[in-house]
C-alpha positions as CSV (number, residue, x, y, z in Angstrom):
1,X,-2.0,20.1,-8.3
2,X,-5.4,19.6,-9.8
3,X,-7.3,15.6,-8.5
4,X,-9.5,14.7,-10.7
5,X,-10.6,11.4,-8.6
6,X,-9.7,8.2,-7.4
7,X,-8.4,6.0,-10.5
8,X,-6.0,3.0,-8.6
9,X,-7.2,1.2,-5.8
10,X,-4.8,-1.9,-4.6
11,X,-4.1,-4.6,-2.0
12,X,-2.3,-7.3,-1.3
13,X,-3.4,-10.5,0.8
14,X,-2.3,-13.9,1.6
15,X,-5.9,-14.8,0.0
16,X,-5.2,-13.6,-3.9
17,X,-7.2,-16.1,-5.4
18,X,-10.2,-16.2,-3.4
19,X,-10.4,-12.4,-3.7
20,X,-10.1,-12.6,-6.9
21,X,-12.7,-15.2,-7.4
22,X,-15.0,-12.8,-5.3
23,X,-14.1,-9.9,-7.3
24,X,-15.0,-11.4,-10.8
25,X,-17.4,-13.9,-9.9
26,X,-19.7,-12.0,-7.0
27,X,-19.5,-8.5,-7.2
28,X,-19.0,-8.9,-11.4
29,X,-16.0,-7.0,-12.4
30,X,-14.1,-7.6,-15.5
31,X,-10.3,-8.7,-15.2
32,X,-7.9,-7.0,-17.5
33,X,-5.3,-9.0,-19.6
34,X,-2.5,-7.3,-18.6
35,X,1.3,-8.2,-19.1
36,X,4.3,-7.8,-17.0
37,X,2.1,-7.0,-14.1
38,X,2.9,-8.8,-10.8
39,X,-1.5,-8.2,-9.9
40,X,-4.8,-9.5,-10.9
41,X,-6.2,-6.4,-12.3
42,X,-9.7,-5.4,-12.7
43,X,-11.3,-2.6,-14.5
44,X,-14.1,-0.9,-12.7
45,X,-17.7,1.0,-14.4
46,X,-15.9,4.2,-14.1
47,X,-13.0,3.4,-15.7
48,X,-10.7,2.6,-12.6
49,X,-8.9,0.2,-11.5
50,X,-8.6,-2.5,-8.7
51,X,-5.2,-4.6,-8.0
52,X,-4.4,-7.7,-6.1
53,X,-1.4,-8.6,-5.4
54,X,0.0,-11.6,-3.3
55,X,2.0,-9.8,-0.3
56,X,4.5,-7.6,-0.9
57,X,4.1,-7.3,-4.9
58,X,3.0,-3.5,-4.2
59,X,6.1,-3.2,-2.5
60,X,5.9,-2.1,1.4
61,X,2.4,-1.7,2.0
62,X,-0.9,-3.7,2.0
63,X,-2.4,-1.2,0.2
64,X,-2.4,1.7,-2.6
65,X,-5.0,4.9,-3.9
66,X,-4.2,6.4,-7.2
67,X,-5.2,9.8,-7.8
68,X,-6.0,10.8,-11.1
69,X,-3.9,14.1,-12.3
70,X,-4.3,16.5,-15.1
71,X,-0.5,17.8,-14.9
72,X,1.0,14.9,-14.0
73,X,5.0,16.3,-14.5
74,X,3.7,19.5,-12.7
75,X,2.4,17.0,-10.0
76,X,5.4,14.9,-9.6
77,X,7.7,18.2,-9.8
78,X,5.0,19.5,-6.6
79,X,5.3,16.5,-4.4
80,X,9.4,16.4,-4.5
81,X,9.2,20.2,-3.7
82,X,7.0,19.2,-1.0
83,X,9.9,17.2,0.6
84,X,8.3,13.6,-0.7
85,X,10.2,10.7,-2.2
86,X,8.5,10.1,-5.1
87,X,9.9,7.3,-7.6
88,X,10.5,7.1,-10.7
89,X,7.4,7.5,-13.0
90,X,6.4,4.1,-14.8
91,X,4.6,4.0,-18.2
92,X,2.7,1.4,-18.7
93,X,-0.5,0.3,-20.9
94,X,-1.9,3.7,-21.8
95,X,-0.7,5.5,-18.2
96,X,2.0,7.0,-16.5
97,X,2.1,6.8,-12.8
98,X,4.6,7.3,-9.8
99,X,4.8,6.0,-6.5
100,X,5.0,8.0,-3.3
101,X,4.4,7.6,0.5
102,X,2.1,10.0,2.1
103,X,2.3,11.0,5.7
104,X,0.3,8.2,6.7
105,X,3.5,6.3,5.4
106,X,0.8,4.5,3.1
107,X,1.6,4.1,-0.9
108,X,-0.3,6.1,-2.6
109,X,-0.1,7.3,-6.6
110,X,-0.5,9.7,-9.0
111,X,-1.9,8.3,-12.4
112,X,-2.3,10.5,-15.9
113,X,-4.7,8.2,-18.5
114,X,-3.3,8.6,-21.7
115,X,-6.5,9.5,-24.5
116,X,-8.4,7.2,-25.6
């Protein structure tokens, strides 16, 4: 499996609004129009992304990491042979990603960008 970098960052809190508010309005990110999305998305300089969520939208945890994959099948295919569960990949808005718990039993993904 080849990581490119981190591409997802998420979390959920009880204080959705406010965070977003601090997101946009203090440290000056840009909030993506995104539909069918159950998160405030906000798109980062380096072309990542950072969620919030109200509590329990990203499912059991409080948080989530993408990692950006050039081989994302090959990836997926890796992980299950691994032993993980990984879900079923999601395509969505010009990505693919899947789901998976790590060790840690945190959520963490793996995200291919399509082009352009």
């Amino acid at each position: 499996m080849n990581i490119h970098g981190l591409i997802f960052a998420g979390t959920s809190t009880e204080q959705r609004g406010q965070m977003c508010t601090f997101l946009s309005e203090i440290l000056g990110l840009e909030k993506m129009d995104v539909p069918d999305v159950e998160a405030d998305l906000f798109r980062l300089p380096d072309g990542a992304t950072f969620a919030v969520a109200s509590p329990g939208g990203m499912g059991p945890t409080e948080r989530s990491i993408g990692f950006l994959v050039d081989d994302f099948d090959g990836a997926v295919v890796e992980l299950r042979s691994a032993g993980f569960e990984v879900d079923e990949p999601v395509n969505h808005v010009g990505e693919r990603y899947v789901h998976f718990l790590a060790p840690d039993n945190q959520l963490y993904e793996l995200v291919e960008r399509s082009p352009g």
